[in-house]
N, C-alpha and C positions, 0 to 999 in steps of 0.2 A: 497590269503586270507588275508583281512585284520587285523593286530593284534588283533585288539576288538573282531574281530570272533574265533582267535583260544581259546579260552574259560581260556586258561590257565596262557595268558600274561598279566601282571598288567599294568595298563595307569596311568600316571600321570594329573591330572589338573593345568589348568595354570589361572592366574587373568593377565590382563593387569595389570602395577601400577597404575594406576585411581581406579579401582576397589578394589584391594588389599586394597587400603588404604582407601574405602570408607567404606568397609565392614569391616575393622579392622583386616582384615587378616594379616598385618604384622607391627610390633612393633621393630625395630631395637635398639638394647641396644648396642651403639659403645662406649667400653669406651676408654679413652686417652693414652693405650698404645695395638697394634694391636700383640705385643710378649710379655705381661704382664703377663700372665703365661706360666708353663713348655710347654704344650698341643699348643696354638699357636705359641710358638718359633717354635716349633718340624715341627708344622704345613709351619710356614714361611721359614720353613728355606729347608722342603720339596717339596717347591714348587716354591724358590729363586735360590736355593746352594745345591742340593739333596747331601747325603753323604752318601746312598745307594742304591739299585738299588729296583724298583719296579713293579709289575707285569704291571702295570698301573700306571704313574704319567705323570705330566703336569707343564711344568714350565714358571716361566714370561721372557721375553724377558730381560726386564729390573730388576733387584733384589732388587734396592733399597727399602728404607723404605719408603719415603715418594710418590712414582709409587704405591707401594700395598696398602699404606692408602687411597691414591687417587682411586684408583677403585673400594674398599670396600663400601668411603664414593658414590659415582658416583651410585656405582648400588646397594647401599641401594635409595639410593632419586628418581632412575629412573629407576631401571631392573623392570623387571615383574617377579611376583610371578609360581615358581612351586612347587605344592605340590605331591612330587613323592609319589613311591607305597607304601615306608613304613608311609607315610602320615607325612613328614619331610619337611617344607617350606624352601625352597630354593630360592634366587633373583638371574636373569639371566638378565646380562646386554650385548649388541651388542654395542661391543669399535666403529667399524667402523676402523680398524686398527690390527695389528697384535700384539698381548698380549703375545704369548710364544707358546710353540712347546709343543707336546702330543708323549709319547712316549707309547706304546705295548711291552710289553716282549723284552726291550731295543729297540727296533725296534721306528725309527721314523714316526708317523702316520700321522701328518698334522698339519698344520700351523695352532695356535691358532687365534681366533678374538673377542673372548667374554669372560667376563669371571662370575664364580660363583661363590654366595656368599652364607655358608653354618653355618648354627646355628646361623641364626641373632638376634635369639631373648636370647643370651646368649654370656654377656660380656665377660665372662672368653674362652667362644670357638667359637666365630664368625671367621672365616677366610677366602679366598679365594681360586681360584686357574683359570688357564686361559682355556676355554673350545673350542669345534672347532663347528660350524655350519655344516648342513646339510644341501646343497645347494638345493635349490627349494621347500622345504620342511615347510610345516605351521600348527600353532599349532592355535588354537582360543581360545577367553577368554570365560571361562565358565559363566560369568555372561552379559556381553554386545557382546561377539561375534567378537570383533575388532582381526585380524589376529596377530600373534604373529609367530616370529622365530624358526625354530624348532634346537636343538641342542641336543649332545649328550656328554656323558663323562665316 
């Protein structure tokens, strides 16, 4: 059964960036410090240098500052837009490379390669974090159709 048929699982929509940004679906507000408040340290530092354990986290290969501004800025200009089930726009960008490792109730689940970029359209809480691909697996643009990555987190 496909998820759409079990009546009960929410689906996400996705835009290509073309789209996204033709339709004005996404407005990225980066401003010039990416742990400029309490909420993104917390957030950077959870996903660079974790300092406790969580049922699900995901972290970058690399920690520095200017690896995580660079992928913020990257897959704001070129991820494609998802708008998951709580209808919260999300930019999903494919590095092409390995981004950082995904852990399950401490357990190691798989090598990261893409990462998400989540509250862009709010300075004080845009962040990221590195996500893993779902190999073979294709998501399409709601508005032109062009195939898209499918990934999970």
């Amino acid at each position: 059964m496909l998820a759409s048929q079990a009546g009960n699982i929410e689906m996400s929509t996705y835009y290509c960036h073309d789209c996204s940004v033709s339709l004005g679906l996404i407005v990225p507000q980066i401003s010039t410090s990416l742990t400029g408040t309490n909420y993104q340290l917390e957030r950077y530092i959870k996903h660079t240098a974790p300092t406790g354990t969580y049922s699900v986290n995901s972290v970058f290969d690399d920690p520095t500052y200017p690896t995580y501004s660079d992928y913020i800025v990257t897959g704001t200009m070129s991820g494609f837009l998802e708008v998951d089930d709580r209808n919260r726009n999300n930019l999903v960008w494919y590095a092409g490379e390995r981004t950082g490792v995904e852990y399950r109730n401490g357990v190691f689940f798989a090598p990261a390669n893409g990462v998400k970029i989540v509250l862009s359209h709010n300075s004080a809480k845009i962040h990221a974090f590195p996500i893993t691909d779902t190999p073979g697996t294709v998501n399409y643009c709601a508005n032109c159709g062009k195939p898209l990555p499918m990934w999970h987190t």
